[in-house]
Backbone as CSV, one residue per row, in Angstrom:
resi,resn,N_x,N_y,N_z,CA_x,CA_y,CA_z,C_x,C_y,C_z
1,UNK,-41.460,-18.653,273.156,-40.457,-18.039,272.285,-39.743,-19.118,271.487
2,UNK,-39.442,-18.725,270.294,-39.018,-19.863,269.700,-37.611,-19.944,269.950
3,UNK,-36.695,-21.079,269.942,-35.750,-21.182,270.331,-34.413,-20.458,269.556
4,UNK,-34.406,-20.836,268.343,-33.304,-19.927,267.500,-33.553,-18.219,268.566
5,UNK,-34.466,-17.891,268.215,-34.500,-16.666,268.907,-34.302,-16.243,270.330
6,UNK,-34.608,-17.055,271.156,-34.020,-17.222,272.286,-32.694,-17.224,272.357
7,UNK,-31.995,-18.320,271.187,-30.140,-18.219,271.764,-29.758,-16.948,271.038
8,UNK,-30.394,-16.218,270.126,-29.596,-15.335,269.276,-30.321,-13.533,270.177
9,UNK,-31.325,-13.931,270.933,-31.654,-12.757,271.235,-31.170,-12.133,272.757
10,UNK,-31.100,-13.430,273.661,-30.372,-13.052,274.601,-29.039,-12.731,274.836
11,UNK,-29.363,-11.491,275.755,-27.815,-10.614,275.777,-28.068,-10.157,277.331
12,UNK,-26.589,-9.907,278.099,-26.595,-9.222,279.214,-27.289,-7.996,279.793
13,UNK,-27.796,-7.723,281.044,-28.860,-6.570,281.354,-27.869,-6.350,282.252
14,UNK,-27.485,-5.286,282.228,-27.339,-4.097,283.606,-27.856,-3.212,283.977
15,UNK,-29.206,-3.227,283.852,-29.950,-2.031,284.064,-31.207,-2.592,284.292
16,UNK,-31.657,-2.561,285.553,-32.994,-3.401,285.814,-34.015,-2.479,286.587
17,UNK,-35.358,-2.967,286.331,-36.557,-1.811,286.780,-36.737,-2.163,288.182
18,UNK,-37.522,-0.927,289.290,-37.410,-2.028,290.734,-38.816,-2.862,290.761
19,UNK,-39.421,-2.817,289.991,-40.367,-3.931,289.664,-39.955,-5.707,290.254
20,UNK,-40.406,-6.045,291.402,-39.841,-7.311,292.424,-40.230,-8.514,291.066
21,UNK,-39.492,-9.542,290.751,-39.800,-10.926,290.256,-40.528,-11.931,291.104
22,UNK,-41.974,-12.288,290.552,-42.965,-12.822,291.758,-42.553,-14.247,291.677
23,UNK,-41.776,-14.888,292.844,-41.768,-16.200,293.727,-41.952,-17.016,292.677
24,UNK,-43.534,-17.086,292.182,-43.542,-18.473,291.355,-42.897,-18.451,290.064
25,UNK,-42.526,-16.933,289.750,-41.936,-17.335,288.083,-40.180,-17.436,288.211
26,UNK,-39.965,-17.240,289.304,-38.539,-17.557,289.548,-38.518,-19.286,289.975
27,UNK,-39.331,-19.899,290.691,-39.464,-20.927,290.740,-39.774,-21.706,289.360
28,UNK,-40.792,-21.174,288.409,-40.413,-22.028,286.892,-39.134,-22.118,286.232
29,UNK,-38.489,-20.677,286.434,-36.905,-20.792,285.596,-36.419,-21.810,286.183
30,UNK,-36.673,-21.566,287.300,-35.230,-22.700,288.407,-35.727,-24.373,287.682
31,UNK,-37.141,-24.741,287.698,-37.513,-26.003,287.424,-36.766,-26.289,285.549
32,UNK,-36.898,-25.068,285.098,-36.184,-25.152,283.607,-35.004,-25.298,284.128
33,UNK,-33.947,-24.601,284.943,-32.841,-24.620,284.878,-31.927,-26.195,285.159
34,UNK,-33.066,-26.596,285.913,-33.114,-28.135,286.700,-33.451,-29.122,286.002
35,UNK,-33.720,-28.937,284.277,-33.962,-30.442,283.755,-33.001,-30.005,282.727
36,UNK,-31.265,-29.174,283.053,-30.473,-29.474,282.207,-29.440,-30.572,282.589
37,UNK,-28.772,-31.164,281.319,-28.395,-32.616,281.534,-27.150,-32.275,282.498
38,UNK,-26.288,-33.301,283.547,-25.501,-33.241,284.296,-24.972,-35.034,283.685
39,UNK,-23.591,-34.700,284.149,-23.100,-36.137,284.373,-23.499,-36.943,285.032
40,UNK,-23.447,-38.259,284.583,-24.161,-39.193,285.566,-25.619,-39.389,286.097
41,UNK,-26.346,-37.933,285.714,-27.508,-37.658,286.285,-27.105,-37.021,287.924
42,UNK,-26.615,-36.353,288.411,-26.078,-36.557,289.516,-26.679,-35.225,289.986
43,UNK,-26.834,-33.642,289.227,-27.878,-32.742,289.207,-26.787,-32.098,290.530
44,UNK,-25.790,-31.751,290.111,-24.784,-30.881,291.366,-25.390,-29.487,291.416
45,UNK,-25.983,-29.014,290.752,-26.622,-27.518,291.559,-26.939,-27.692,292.554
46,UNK,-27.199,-26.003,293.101,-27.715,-26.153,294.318,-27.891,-24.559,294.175
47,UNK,-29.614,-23.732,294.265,-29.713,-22.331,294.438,-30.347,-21.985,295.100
48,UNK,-30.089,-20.928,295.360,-30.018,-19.477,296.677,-30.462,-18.426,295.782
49,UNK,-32.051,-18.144,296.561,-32.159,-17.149,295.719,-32.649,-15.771,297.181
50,UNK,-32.037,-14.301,296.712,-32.020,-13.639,297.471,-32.609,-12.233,296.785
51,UNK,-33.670,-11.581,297.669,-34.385,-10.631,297.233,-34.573,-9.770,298.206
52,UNK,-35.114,-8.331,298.190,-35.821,-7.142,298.899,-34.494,-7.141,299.958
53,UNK,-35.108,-7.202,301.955,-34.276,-6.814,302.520,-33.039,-7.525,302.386
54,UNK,-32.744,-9.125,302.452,-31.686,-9.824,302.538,-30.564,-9.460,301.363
55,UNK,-31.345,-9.106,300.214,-30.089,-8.775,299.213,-29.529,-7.179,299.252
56,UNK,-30.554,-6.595,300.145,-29.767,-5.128,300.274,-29.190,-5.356,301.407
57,UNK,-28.991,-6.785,302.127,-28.221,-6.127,303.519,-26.637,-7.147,302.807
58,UNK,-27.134,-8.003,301.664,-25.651,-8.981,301.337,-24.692,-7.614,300.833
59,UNK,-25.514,-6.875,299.506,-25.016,-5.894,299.303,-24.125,-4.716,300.184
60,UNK,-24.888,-4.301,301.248,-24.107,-3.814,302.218,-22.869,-4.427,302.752
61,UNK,-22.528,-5.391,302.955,-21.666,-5.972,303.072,-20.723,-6.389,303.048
62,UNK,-20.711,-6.575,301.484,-20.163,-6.947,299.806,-19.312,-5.271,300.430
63,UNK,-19.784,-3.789,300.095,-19.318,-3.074,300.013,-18.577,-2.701,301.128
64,UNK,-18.873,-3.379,302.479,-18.380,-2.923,303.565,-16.643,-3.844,303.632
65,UNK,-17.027,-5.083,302.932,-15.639,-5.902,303.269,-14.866,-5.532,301.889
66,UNK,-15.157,-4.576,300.821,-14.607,-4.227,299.541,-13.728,-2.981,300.341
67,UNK,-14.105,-2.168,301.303,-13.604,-1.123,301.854,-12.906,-1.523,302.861
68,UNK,-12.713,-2.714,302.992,-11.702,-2.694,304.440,-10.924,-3.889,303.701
69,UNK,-10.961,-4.566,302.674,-9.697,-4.792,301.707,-10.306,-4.845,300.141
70,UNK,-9.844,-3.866,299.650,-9.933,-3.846,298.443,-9.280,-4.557,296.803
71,UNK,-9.950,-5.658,296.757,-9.342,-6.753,296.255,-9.661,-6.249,294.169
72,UNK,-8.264,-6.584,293.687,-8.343,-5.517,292.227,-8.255,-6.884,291.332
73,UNK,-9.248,-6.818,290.427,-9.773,-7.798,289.471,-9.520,-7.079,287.847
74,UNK,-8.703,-7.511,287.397,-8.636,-6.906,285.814,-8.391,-8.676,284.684
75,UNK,-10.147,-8.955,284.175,-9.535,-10.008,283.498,-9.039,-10.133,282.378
76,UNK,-8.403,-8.380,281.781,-7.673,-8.081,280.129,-6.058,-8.538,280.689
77,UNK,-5.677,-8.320,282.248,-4.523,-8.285,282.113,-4.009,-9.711,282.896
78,UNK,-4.423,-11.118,282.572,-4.129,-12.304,283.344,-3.060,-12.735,282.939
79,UNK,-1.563,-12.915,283.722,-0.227,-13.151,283.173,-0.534,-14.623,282.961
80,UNK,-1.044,-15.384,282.586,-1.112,-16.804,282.069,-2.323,-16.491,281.019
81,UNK,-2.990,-16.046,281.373,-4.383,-15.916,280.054,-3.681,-15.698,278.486
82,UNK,-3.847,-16.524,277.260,-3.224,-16.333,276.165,-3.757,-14.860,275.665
83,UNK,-3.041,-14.234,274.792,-3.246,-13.045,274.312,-4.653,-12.632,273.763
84,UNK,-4.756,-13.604,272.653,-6.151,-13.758,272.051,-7.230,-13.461,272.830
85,UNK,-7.339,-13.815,274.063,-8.423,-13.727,274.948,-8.449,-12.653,275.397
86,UNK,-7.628,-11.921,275.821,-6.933,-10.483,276.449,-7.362,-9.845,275.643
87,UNK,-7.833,-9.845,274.023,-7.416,-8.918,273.014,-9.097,-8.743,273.071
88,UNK,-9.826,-10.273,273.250,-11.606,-9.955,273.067,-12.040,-9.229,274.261
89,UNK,-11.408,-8.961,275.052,-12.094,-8.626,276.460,-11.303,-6.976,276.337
90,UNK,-10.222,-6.408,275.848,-9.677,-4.871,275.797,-11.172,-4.619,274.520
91,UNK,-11.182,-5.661,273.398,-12.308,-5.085,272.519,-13.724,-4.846,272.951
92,UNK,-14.337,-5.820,273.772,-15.161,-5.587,274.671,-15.413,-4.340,275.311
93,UNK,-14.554,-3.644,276.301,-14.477,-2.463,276.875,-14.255,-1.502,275.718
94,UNK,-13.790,-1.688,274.795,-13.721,-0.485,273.847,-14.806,-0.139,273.153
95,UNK,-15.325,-1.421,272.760,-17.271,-1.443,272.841,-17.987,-0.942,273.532
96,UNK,-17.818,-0.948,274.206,-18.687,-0.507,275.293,-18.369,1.163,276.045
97,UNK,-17.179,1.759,275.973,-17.146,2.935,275.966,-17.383,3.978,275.879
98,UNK,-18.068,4.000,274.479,-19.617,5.159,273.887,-20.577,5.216,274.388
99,UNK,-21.095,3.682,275.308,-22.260,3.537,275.941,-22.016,4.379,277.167
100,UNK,-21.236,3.814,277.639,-20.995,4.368,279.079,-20.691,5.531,279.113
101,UNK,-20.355,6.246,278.364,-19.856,7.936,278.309,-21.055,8.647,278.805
102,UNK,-22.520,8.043,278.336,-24.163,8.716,278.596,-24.064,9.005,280.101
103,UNK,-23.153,7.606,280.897,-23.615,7.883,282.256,-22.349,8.324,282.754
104,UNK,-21.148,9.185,281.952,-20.123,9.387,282.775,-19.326,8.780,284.031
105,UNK,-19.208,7.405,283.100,-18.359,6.475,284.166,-17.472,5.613,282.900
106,UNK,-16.445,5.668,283.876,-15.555,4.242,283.035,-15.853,3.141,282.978
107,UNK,-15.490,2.193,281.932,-16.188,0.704,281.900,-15.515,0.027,283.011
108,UNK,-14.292,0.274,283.712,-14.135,-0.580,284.890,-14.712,-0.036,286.009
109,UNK,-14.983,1.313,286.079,-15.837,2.051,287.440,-17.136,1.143,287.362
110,UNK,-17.573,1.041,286.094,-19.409,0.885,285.821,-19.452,-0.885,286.325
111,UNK,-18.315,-1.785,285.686,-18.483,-3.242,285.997,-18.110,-3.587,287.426
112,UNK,-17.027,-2.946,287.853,-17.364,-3.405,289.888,-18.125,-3.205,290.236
113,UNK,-18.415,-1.385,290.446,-19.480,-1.177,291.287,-20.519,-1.862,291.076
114,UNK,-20.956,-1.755,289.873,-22.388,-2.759,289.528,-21.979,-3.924,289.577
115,UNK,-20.818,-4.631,290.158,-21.391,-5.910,290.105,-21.291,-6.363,291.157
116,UNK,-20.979,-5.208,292.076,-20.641,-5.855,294.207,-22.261,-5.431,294.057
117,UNK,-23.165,-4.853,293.474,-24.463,-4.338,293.906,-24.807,-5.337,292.954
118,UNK,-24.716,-6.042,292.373,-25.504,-7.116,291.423,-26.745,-5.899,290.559
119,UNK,-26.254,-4.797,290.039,-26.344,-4.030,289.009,-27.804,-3.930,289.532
120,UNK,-28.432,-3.327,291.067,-29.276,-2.828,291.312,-30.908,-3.618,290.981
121,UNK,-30.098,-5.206,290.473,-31.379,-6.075,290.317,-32.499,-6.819,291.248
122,UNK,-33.341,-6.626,291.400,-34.375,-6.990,292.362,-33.988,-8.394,292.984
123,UNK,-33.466,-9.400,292.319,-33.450,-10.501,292.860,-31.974,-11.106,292.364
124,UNK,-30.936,-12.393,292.965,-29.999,-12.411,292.562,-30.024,-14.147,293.097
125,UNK,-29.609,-14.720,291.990,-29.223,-16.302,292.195,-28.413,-16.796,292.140
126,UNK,-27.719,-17.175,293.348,-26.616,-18.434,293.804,-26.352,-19.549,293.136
127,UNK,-25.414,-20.149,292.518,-25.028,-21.694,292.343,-23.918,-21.889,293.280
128,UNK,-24.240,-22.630,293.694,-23.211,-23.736,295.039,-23.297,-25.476,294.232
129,UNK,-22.156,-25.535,294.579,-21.823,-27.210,294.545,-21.158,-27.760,295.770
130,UNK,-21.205,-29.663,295.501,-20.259,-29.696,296.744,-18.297,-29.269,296.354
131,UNK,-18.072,-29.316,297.381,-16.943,-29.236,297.472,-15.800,-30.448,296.942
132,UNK,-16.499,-31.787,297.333,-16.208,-32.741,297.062,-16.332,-33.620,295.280
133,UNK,-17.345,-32.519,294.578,-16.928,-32.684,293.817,-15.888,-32.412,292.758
134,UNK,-15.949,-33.358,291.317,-14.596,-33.283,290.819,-15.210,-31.420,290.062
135,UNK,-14.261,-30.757,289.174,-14.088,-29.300,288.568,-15.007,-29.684,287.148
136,UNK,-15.380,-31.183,286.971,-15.913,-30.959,285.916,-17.357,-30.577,285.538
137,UNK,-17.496,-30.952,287.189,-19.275,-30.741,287.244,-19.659,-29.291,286.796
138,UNK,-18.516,-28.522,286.684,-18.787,-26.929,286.465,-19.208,-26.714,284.931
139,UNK,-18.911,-27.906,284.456,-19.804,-27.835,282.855,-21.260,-27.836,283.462
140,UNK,-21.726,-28.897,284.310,-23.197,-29.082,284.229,-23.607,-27.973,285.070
141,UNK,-23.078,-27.393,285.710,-23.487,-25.866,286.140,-23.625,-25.016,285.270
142,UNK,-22.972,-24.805,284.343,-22.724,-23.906,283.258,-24.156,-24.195,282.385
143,UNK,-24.502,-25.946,282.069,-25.849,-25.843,281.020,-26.613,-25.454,281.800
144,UNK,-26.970,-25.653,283.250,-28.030,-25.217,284.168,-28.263,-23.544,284.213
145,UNK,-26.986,-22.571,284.042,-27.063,-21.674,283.887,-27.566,-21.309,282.582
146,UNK,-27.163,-21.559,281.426,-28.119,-21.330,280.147,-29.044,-21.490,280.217
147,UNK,-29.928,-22.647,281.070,-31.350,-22.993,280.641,-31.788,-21.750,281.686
148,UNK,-31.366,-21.403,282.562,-32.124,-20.328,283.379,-31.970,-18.747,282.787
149,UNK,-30.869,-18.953,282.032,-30.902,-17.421,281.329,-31.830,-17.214,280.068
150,UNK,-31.859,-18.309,279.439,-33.468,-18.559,278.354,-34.412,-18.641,278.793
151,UNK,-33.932,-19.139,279.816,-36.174,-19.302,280.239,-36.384,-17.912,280.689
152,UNK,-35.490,-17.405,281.587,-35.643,-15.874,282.177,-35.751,-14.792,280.715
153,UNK,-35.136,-14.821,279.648,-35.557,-14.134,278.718,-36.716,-14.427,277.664
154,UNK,-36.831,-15.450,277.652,-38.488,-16.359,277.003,-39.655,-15.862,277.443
155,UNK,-39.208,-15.506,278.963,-40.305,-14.521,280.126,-40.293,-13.512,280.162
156,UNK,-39.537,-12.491,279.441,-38.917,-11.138,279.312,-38.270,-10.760,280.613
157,UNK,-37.383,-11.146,281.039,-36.473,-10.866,282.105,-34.849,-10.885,281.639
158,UNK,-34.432,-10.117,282.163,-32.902,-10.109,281.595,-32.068,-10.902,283.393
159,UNK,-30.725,-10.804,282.596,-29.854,-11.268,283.097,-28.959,-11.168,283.186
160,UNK,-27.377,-11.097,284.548,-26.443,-11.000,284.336,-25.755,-11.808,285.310
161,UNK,-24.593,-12.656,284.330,-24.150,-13.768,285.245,-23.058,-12.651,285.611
162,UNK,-22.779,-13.069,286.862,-21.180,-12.131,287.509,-20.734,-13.299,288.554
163,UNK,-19.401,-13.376,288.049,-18.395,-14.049,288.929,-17.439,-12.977,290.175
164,UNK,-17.518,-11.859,289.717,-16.610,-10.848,290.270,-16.465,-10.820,291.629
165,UNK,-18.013,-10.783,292.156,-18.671,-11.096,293.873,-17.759,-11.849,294.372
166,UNK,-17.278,-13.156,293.472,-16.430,-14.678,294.541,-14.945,-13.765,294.843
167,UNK,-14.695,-13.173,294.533,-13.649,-12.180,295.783,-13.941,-11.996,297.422
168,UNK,-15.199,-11.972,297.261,-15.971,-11.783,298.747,-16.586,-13.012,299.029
169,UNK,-16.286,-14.007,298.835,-17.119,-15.781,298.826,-17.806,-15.671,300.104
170,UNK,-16.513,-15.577,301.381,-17.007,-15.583,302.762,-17.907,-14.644,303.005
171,UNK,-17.906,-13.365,302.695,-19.164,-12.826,302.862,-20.473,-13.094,302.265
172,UNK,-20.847,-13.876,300.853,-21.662,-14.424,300.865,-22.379,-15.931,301.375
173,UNK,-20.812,-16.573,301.539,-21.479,-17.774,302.104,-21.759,-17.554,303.781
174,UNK,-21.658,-16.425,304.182,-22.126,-16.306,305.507,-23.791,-15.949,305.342
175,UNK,-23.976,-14.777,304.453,-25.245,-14.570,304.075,-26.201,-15.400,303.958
176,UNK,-25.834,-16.822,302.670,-26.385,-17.784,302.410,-26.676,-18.803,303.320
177,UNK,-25.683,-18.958,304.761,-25.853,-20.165,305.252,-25.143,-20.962,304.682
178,UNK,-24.115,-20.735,303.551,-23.932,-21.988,303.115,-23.005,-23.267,303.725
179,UNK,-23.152,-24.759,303.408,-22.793,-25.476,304.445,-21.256,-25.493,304.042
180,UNK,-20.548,-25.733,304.257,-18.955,-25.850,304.396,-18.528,-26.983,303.329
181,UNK,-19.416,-27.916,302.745,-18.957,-28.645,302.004,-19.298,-28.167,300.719
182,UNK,-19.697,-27.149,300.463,-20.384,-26.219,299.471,-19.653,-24.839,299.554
183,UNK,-19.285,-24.446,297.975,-19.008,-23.260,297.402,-19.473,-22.715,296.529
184,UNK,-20.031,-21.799,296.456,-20.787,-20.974,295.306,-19.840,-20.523,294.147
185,UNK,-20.486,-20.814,293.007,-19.352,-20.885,291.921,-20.103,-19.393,290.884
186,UNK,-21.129,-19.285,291.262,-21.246,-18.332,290.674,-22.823,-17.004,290.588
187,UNK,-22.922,-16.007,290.682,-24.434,-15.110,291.021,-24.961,-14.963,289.580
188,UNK,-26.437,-14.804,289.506,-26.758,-14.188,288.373,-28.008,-13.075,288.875
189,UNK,-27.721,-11.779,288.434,-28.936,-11.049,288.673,-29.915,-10.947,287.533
190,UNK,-31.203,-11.188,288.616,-32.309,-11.293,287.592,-33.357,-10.365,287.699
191,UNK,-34.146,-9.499,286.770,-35.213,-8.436,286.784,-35.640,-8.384,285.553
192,UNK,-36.426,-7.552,285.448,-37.230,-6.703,284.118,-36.004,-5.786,284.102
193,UNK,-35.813,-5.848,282.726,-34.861,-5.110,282.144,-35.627,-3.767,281.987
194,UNK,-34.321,-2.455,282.154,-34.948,-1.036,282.179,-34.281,-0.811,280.655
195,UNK,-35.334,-0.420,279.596,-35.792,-0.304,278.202,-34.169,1.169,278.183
196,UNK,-34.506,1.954,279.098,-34.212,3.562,278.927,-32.536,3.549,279.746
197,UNK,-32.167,2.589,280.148,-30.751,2.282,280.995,-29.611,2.308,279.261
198,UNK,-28.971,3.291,279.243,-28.451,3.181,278.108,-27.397,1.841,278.056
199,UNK,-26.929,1.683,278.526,-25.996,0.149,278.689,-26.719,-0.689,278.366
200,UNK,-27.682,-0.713,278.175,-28.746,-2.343,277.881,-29.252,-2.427,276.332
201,UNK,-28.531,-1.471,275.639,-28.540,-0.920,274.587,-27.334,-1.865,273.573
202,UNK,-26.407,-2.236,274.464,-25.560,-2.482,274.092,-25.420,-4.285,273.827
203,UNK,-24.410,-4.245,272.853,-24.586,-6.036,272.008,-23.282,-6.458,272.378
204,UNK,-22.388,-7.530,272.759,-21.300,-7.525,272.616,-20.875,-8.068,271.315
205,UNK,-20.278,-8.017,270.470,-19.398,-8.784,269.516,-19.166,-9.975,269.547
206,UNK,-18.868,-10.759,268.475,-18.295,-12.356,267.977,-17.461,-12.360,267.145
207,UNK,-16.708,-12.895,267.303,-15.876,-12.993,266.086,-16.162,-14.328,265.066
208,UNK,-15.722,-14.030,263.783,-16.482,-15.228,262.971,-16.259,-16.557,263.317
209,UNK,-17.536,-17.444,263.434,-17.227,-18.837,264.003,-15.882,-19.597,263.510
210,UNK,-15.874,-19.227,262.335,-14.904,-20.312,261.188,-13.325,-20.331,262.558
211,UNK,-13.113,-19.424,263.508,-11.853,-19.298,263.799,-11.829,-20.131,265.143
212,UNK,-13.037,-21.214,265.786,-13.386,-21.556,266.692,-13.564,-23.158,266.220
213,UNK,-13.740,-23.528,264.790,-14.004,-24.938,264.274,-12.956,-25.278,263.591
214,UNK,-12.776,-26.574,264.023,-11.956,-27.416,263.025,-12.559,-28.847,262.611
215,UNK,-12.756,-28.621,261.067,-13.413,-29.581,260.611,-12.492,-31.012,260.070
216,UNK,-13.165,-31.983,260.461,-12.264,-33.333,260.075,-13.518,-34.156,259.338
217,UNK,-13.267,-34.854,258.285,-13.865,-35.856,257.603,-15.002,-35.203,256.846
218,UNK,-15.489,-34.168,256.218,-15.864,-33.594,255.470,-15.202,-33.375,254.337
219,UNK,-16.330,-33.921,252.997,-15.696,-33.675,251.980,-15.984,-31.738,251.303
220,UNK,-14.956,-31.805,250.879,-14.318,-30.122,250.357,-15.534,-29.837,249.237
């Protein structure tokens, strides 16, 4: 796939077929995801990938410790988050509203539930770092995550990164094994996208770059 098209064509999937992702092509993304640059060279990922019974029993879980404390996530209304940001994320859901009406759910009913179930996707991938490292390494997590969401759509697979899960950390890092000097910073579910899932239909918005650049030393 050519690359312009790759960054301009990939978009979020919530709606995935139960068609399983076979072992070795999740193992190529990961090797793409693994030759993005890190500081120092130092390569702080670290993934967990979970499929069939183990991710329907994390899932169970996820929902069992959501019901015995129910922890409330709204990121339009963050009393430190500047307005501006508040304003793309109320526009977001207002976007997305028409979609969701097909399946008679609200856009905050439709984004928990689907995202303690990692939106019913066959397979779902972990990033962990150490603990010990510094907050900046979470950039080089972040390019590692792009290169795995391109390569996964280059392959025709969709994707959805969700942070929402780290409410329940301990219940996944029990799942995972993970070691104590390690925290998972973030899941992405991965599948064949379902064509006929009306939500997958859907684009989110940008607002024009010009309001994101500031140009210095260019002549007018």
């Amino acid at each position: 796939m050519d690359l312009h098209d790759a960054l301009r064509g990939r978009k979020t999937i919530r709606g995935y077929l139960k068609q399983p992702v076979p072992q070795s092509v999740i193992r190529e993304i990961l090797i793409d995801a693994h030759w993005a640059p890190s500081s120092s060279n130092q390569q702080p990922w670290h993934f967990h990938v979970l499929t069939a019974r183990p991710l329907d029993d994390l899932c169970r879980k996820i929902g069992e410790a959501r019901h015995q404390q129910l922890k409330a996530y709204d990121p339009s209304k963050g009393s430190t988050i500047p307005s501006r940001y508040v304003d793309r994320t109320k526009r977001l859901f207002k976007e997305l509203r028409p979609v969701l009406s097909a399946l008679g759910d609200g856009h905050r009913t439709f984004i928990e539930s689907g995202s303690y179930r990692f939106y019913d996707a066959p397979a779902v991938i972990f990033l962990s770092m150490s603990r010990h490292l510094p907050k900046s390494r979470l950039m080089d997590i972040g390019m590692a995550v792009q290169n795995l969401m391109l390569s996964a759509h280059a392959r025709g697979l969709g994707t959805c990164a969700i942070a929402l899960t780290l409410l329940y950390a301990e219940v996944i890092d029990a799942a995972l094994a993970i070691d104590r000097d390690h925290e998972v910073v973030l899941s992405i579910a991965l599948g064949y996208p379902d064509d006929h899932f009306p939500v997958n239909s859907f684009r989110s918005s940008r607002d024009d770059v010009s309001g994101f650049i500031v140009w210095q030393g260019f002549e007018a």
